[in-house]
C-alpha positions, 0 to 999 in steps of 0.5 A: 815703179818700185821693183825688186832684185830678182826683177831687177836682175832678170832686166839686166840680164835680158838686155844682153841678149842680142836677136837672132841669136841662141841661148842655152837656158835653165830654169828660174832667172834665166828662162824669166830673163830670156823670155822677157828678152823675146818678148821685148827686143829679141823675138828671134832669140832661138832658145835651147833646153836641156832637156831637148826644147829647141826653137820654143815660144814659151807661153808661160814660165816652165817649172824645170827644163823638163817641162812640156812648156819648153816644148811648145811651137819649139821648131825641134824636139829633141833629147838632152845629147842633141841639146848638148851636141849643138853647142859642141858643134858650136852653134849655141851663141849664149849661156846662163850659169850660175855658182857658189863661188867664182874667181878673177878669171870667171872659173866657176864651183858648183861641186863642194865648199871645202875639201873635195872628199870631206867637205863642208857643203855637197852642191848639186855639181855640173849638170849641163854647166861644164857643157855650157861654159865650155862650149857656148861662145859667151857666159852670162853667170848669174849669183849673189854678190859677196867675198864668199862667193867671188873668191881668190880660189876655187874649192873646187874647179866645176866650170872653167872661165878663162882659166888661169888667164889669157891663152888658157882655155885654147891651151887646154883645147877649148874652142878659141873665142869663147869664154864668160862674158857678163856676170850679173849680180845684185849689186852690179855688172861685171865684165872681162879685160881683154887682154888680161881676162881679169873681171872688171866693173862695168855697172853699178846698180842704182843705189849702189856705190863702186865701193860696196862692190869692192868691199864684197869682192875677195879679189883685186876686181878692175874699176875702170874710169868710167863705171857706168849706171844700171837702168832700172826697170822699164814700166814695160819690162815689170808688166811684162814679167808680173803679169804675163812671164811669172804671175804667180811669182814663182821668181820674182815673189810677191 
């Protein structure tokens, strides 16, 4: 079946997500990859909002992370600082991210392009992403691939990854064992060395060649022997997310 990079995507990274584990989740391709993941493999997968949503079984896709939706059969309803306070005390296993630009390490920018005080672009900033990049026992970050996007230097440090590499995070305080885990792009899986925290290629996308992931990347990425392949879409995953998870195509189009 033919199916596009949104669909893609959100395939991808709903196979990462393990049951009976909890994710913290915002909106857009994250709530569509994690209730794809609920619904298939993972129907224990306990889902925390921001906003206060705790424990959901999400009907259909939620316009923010406000919504009333992110409160249905939730087994909590809570506020944004108990949401917060659960991944502090270190019981959020996943979260999702997203940045303008990203680093070897998995340091992540969300605040400006270009100098802080004068800079060429203003973006959104943190929100709950320095949180959830601290706390949460493994990132998934989610964005476009590209050498403006994974750059050898940050403009500005939002979110740390692993920092300037290994010891780096518990050297600043952060819980130890934590850190990114998967970043997820149009063009590929990538993943981090254990001993160096370097990011490292480990899928392509189908159709998509090692090369390509290398010439649109600013730094030296890892390209192990084996790169593996992405599986593309199951006929069952691409009912499930045009039919019943977002009908009206709010993020997966038309």
């Amino acid at each position: 079946m033919e199916y596009n990079l949104t669909e893609l995507m959100a395939c991808v990274a709903s196979r990462e997500l393990e049951n009976k584990k909890s994710i913290f989740v915002g909106t857009g391709l994250p709530i569509i990859a994690t209730m794809l993941a609920q619904q298939l493999h993972a129907p224990d997968l306990l889902i925390v909002f921001e906003a206060g949503g705790i424990g959901p079984k999400i009907p259909t896709i939620p316009i923010s992370v406000g919504d009333s939706r992110t409160f249905y059969k939730a087994v909590i309803a809570a506020s944004m600082d108990y949401a917060m306070g659960m991944a502090q005390a270190g019981l959020v296993d996943y979260g999702f991210l997203g940045a303008a630009q990203i680093d070897k390490y998995g340091n992540l920018n969300t605040t400006v392009i270009g100098d802080h005080d004068n800079p060429k672009v203003r973006l959104p900033g943190s929100g709950g992403a320095n949180d959830v990049g601290s706390l949460c026992t493994r990132t998934i970050i989610l964005m476009r691939h590209d050498k403006l996007r994974f750059v050898n230097k940050l403009d500005y440090l939002t979110t740390p990854g692993y920092l300037t590499g290994p010891g780096a995070r518990e050297a600043a305080g952060l819980p130890a064992e934590t850190g990114p885990y998967r970043v997820i792009t149009q063009l590929g899986v990538m993943g981090f060395d254990e001993e160096t925290k370097e990011m490292m290629l480990l899928r392509v996308h189908p159709g998509v060649t090692v090369e390509e992931v290398v010439e649109n990347t600013s730094f030296k990425l890892i390209i192990p022997d084996d790169v593996g392949v992405t599986e593309p879409p199951t006929e069952e995953e691409l009912r499930l997310l045009r039919e019943e998870i977002d009908p009206s195509g709010i993020v997966i189009g038309k």
